[in-house]
Backbone as CSV, one residue per row, in Angstrom:
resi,resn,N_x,N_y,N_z,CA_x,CA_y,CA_z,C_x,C_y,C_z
1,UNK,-36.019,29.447,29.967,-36.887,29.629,28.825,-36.039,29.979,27.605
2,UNK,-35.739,29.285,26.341,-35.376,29.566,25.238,-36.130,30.966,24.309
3,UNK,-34.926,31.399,23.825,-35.274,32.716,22.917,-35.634,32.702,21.747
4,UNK,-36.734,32.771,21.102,-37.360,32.813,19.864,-36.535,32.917,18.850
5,UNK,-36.382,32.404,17.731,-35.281,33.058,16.882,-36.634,33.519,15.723
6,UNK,-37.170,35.115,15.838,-37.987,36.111,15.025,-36.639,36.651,14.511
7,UNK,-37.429,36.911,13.261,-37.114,38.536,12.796,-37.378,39.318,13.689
8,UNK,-36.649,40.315,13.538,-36.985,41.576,14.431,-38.388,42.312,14.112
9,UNK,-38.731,42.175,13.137,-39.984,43.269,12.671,-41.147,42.053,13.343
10,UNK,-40.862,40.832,13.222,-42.029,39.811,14.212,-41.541,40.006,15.802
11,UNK,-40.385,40.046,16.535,-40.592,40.638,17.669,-41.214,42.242,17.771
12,UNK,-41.032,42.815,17.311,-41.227,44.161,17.112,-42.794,44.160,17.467
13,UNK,-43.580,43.417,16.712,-45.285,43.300,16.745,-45.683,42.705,17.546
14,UNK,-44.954,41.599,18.423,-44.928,41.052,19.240,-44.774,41.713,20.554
15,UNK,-43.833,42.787,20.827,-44.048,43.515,21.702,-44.658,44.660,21.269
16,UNK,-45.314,44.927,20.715,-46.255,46.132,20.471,-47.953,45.721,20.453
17,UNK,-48.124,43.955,20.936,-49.446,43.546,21.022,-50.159,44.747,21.784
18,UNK,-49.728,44.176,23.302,-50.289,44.960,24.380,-50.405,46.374,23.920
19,UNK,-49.936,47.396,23.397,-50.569,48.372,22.867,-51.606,48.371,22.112
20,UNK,-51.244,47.699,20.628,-52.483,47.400,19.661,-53.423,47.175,20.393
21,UNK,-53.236,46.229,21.291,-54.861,45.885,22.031,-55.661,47.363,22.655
22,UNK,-54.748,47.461,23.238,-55.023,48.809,24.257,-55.631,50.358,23.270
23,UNK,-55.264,50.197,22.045,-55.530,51.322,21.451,-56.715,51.026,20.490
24,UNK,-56.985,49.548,20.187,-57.706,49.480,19.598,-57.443,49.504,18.302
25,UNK,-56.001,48.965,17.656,-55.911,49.232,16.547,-55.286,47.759,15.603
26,UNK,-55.104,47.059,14.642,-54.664,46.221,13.896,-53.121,46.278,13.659
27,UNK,-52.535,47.482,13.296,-51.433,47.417,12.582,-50.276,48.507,13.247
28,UNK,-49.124,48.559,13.366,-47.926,49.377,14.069,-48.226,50.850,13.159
29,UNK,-48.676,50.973,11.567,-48.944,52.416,11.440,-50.679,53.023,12.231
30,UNK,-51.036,52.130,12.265,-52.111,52.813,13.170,-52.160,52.800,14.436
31,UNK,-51.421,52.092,15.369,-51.053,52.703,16.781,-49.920,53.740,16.618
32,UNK,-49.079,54.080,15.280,-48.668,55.020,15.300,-49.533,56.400,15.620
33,UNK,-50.659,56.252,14.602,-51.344,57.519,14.585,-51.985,57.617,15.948
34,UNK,-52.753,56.461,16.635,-53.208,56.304,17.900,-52.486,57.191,18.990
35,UNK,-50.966,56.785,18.300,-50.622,57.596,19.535,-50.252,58.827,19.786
36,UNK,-50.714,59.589,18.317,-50.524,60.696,18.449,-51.948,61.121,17.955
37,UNK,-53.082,60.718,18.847,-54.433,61.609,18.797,-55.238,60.822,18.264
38,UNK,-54.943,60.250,17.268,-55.515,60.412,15.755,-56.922,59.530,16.044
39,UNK,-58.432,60.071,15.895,-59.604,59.103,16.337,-59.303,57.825,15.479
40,UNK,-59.533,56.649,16.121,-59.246,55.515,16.132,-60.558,55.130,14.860
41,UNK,-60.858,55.971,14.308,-62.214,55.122,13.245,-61.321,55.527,11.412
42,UNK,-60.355,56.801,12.114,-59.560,56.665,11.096,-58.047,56.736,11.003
43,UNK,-57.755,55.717,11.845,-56.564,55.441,12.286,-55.872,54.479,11.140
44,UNK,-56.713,53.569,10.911,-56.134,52.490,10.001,-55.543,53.236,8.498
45,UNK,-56.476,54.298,8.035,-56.553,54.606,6.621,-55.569,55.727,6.710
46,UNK,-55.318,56.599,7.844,-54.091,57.752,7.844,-53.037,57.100,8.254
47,UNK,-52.745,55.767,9.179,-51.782,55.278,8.886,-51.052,54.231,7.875
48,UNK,-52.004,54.231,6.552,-51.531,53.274,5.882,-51.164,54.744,5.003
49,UNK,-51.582,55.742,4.830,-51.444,56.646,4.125,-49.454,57.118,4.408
50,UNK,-49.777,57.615,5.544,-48.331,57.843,6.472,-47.374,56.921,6.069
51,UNK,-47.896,55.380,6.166,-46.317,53.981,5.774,-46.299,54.542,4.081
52,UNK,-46.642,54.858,3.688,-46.809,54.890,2.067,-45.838,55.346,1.578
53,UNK,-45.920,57.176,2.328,-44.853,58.447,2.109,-44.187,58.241,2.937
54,UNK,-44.184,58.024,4.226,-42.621,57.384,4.952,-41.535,56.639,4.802
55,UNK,-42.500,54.886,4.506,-41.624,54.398,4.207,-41.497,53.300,4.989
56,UNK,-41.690,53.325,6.279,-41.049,52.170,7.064,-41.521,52.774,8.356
57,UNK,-41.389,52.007,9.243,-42.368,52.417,10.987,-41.245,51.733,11.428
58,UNK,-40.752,53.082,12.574,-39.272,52.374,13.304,-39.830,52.959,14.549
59,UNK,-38.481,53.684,15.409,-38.472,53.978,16.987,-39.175,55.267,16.429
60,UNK,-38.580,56.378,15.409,-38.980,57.627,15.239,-40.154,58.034,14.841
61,UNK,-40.714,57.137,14.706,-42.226,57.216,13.718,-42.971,58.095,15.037
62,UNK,-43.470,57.933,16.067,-44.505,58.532,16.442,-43.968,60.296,16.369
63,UNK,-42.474,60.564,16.582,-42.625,62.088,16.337,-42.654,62.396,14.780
64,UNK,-42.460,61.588,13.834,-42.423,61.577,12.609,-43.943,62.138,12.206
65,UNK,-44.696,60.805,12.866,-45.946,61.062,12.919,-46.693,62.376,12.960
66,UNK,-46.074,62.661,14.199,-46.603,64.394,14.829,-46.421,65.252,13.494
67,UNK,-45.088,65.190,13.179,-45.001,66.292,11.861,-45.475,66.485,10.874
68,UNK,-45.631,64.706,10.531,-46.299,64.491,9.232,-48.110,64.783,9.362
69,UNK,-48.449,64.567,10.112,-49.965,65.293,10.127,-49.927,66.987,10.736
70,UNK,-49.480,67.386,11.445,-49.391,68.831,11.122,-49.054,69.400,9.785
71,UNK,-48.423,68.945,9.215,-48.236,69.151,7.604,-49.460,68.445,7.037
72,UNK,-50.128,67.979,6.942,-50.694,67.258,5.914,-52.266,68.501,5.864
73,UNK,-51.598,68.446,4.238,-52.965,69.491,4.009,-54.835,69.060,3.984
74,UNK,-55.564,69.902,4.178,-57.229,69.385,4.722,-57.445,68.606,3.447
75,UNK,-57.245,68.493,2.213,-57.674,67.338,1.108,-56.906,65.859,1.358
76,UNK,-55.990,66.009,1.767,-55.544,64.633,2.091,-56.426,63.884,3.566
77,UNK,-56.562,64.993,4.528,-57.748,64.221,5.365,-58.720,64.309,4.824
78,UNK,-59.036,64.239,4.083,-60.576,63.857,3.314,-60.742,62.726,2.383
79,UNK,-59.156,62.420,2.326,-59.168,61.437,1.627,-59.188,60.052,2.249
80,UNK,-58.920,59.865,3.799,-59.229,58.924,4.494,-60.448,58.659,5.353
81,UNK,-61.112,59.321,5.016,-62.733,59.241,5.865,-63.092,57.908,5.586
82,UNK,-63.303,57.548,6.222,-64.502,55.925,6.094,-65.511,56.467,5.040
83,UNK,-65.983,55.395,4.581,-66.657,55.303,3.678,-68.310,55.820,4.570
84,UNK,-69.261,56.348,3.879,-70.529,56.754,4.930,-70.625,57.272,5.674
85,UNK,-69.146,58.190,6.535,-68.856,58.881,7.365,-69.472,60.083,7.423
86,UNK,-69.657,60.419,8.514,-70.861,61.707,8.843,-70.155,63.106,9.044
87,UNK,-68.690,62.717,9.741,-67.811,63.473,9.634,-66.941,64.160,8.557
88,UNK,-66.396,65.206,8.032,-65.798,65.476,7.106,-64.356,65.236,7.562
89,UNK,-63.495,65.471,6.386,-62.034,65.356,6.211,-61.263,66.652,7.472
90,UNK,-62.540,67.505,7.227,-62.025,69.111,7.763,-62.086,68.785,9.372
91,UNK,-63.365,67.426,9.672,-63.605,68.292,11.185,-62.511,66.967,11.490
92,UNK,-62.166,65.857,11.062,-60.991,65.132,11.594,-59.954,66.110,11.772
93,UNK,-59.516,66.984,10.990,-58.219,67.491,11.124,-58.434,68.693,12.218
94,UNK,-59.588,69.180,12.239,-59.976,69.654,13.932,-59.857,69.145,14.870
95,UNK,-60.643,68.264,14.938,-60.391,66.941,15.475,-59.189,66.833,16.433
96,UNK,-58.216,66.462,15.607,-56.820,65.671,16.009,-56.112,66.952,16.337
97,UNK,-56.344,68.508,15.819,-55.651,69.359,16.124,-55.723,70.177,17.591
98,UNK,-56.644,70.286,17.873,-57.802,70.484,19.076,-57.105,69.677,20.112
99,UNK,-57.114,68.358,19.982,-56.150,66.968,20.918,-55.081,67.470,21.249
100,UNK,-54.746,68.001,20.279,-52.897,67.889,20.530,-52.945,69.816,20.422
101,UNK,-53.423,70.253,21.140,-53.528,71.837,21.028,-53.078,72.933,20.110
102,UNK,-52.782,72.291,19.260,-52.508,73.136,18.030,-53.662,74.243,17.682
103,UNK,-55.021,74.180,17.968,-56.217,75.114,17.750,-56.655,75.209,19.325
């Protein structure tokens, strides 16, 4: 079988399908967040938030990840709520903190 000649960032997504699928998510910053807790309804919008101030999604990103939402203050999760959301900014960051036992 001959070897693809990708870019690396198209193999990269390429082997990160089978996750995306599995997590339920579109894009490598939101199986980032996926995989560290983050409810999957606002996965897309905290990880486009995260590529923004990061920078780039490599090997380090998911502990990157971890830090960067333990830091991230309760107005910035409020700023990714879905639109019509019943939930607030506050109880996501319960939420995800609760998951990962921080509360």
């Amino acid at each position: 079988m001959a070897s693809l000649d990708l870019p690396d960032e198209q193999k990269r997504i390429i082997n990160n399908l089978p996750a995306l699928i599995y997590y339920g998510v579109g894009s490598e910053e939101a199986l980032v967040m996926r995989m560290n807790s983050v409810p999957r309804s606002i996965a897309d919008n905290i990880g486009k938030k995260f590529k923004k101030e990061i920078g780039s999604i490599d090997n380090e990103s998911p502990a990157k990840a971890a830090d960067w939402l333990n830091k991230l203050p309760q107005k910035d999760w409020q700023t990714i709520i879905p639109v019509g959301a019943k939930v607030t900014g506050k109880d996501y960051q319960t939420i995800w903190k609760k998951f990962n036992g921080i509360e």
